[in-house]
C-alpha positions in Angstrom: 8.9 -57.4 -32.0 12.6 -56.9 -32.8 14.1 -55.4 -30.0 18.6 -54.8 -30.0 20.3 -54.5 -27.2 22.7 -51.1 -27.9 25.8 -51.4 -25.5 29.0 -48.7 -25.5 32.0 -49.0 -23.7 32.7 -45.0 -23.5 29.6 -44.8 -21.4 28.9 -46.5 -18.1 28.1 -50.2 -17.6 24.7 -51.1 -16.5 25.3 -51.1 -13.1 22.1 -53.2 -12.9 18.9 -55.1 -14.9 19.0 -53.1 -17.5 20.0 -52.3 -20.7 21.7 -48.9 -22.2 19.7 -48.9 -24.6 17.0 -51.2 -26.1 16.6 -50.4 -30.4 13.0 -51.2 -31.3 12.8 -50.4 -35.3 14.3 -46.9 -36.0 13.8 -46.1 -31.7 15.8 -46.0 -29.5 15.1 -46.0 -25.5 18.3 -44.9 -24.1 18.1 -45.6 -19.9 19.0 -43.5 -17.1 22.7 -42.2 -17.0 24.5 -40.4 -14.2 27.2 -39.0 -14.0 29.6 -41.9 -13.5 33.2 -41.5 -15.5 32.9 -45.1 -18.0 36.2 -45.6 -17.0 36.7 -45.4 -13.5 32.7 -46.0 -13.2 33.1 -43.2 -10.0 31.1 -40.1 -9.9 32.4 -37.1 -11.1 33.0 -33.8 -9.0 31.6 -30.8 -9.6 26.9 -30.1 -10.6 28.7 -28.7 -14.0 31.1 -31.0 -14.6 28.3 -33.6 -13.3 25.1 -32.4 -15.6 28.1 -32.8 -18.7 29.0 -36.0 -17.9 25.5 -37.1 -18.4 25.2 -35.5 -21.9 28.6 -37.1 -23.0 27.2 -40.7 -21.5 24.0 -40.6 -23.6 26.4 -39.2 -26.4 28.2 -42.2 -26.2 25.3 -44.7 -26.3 23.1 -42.5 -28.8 26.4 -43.1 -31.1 26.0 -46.5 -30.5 22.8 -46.6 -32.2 23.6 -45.3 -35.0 22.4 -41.7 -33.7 23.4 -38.5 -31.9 21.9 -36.2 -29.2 20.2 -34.4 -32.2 18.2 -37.5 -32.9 17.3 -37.3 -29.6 13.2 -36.4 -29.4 12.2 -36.2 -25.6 14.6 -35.9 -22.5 13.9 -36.9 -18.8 15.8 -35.2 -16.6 15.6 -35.7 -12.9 17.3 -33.3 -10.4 17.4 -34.1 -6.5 17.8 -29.8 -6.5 15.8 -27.8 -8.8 18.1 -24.9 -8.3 20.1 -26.3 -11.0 17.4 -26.3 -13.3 18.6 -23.2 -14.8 22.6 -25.0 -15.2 20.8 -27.9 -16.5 19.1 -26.0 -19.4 23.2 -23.4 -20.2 24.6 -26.7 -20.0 22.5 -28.5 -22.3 22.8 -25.6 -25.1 26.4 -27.1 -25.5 24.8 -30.2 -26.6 21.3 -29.6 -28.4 20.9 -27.0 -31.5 17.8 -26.0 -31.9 15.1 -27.7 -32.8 15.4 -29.2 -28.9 14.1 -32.2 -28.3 10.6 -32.6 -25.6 11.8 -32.8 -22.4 10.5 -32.9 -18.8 11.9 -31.8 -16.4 11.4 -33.6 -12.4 12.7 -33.0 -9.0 13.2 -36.1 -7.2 14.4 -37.2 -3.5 17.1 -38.9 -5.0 19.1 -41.0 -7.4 21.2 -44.0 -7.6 24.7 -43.4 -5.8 23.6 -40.3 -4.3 24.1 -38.3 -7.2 22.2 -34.9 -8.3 20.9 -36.0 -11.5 20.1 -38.6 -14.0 18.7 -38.2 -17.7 17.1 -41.2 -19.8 15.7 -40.1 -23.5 13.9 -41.5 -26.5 15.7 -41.2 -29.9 14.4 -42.1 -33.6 17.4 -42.6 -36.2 17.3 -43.5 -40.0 
């Protein structure tokens, strides 16, 4: 197996063992992002401003590979408050056109630096 290591520095640094994103043939398994700022590597303020930062950070490494969000074919997302579920899903029409990709959707107790939510996803490019 051939796996690449994607990396992009207008997204978040690995903040621990893990990659980005790991390239195996045309997939891509793009981890977990929050919504740190890449270049402060703080959390942003604000569930909007939060759930958007996660989109442009898997943006940024889906670009990385040679893709984009539209490439993307299932999305985790993982909320510590299902009561944004409904943000989540206005927010994301910024991002997706039609058709969306499969997606799940999880409450959770929580997530890495105390933070509302966190989305990994699956692409296929070429």
């Amino acid at each position: 197996m051939n796996k690449q290591v994607i990396t992009s520095d207008r997204a978040p640094a690995a903040i621990g063992t893990y990659s980005q994103a790991i390239k195996v043939g045309n997939t891509v398994y793009l981890s977990g992002q929050i919504p740190l700022d890449p270049a402060s590597m703080h959390v942003v303020e604000g569930i909007e401003q939060q759930i958007s930062q996660v989109f442009e950070n898997l943006s940024a490494v889906a670009e990385a590979a040679g893709g984009t969000l539209q490439d993307i074919v299932k999305l985790n997302i993982f909320l510590t408050d299902l009561g944004h579920f409904a943000l989540v899903n206005e927010v994301m029409a910024r991002y997706f056109k039609q058709p969306y990709p499969a997606r799940a959707a999880i409450g959770v107790a929580s997530l890495p630096k105390g933070v509302p939510v966190e989305m990994d996803a699956v692409m296929v490019v070429g």
